[in-house]
N, C-alpha and C positions, 0 to 999 in steps of 0.2 A: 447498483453496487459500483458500477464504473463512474459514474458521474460524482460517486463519493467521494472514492479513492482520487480521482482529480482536481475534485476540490480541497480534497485534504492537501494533496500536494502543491497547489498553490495557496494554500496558509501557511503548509512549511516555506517554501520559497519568499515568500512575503516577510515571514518572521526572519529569515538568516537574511533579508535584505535590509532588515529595519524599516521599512516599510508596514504603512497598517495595514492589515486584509478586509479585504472586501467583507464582510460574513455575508453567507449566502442562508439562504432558508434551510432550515433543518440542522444547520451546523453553529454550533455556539463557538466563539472564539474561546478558545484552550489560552490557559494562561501556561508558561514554562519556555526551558531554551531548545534550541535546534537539537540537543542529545535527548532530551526527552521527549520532543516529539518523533524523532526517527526510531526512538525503543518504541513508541505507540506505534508508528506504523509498521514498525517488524514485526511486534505483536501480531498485531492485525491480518499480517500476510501469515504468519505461521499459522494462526487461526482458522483463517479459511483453506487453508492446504488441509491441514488436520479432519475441519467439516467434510472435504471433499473427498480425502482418504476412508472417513466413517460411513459416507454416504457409498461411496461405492463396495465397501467390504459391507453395509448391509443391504446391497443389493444383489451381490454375488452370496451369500447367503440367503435369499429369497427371503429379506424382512416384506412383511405387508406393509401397504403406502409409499413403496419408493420406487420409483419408475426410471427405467433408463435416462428417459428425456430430464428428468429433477439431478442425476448422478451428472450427466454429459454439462448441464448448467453450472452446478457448482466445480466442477473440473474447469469449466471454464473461465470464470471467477478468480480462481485460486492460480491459473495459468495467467490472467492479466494482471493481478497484481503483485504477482513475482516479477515479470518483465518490467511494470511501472519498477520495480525495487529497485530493478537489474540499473534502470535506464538512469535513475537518480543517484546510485554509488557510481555509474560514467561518469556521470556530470560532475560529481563530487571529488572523483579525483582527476578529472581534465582541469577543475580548476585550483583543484592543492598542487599538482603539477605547472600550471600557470603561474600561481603564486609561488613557488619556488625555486621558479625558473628568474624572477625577475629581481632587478640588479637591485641591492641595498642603497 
């Protein structure tokens, strides 16, 4: 899951660079712009927040097949790729900040 979300984030990075990506195995190059990939990746993240909140309310009500250890996984999940989010709207506005900071 993490090796996803990083590689996702360096196809977004590639595409707002104009840059071609790399495609890696398992990932097909997405066709669209930088806003339409950043709604897939919010998607994605509210997603697994969502999984992880499900997972843990059906384990606090004692569903059969879910185990601490599967709750604590996907909490952890849903925790990294909120932080990747975090760390890419930084970057996003360090450099809209950059960029309008600088003289016409």
């Amino acid at each position: 899951m993490i090796k996803n979300v990083v590689e996702h984030l360096q196809q977004v990075a590639a595409m707002a660079t104009s840059r071609p990506a790399m495609p890696s195995a398992g990932l097909a190059a997405v066709p669209g712009n930088f806003a339409t990939e950043l709604q897939r990746s919010l998607a994605r993240v509210s997603q697994a927040q969502e999984a992880a909140y499900a997972q843990a309310q059906a384990y606090e009500l004692g569903a059969p097949g879910v185990s601490l250890d599967h709750v604590m996984i996907e909490s952890q999940k849903a925790g990294i790729a909120f932080q990747a989010t975090v760390q890419v709207r930084n970057r996003l506005i360090a450099a809209y900040q950059e960029i309008s900071s600088m003289p016409v």
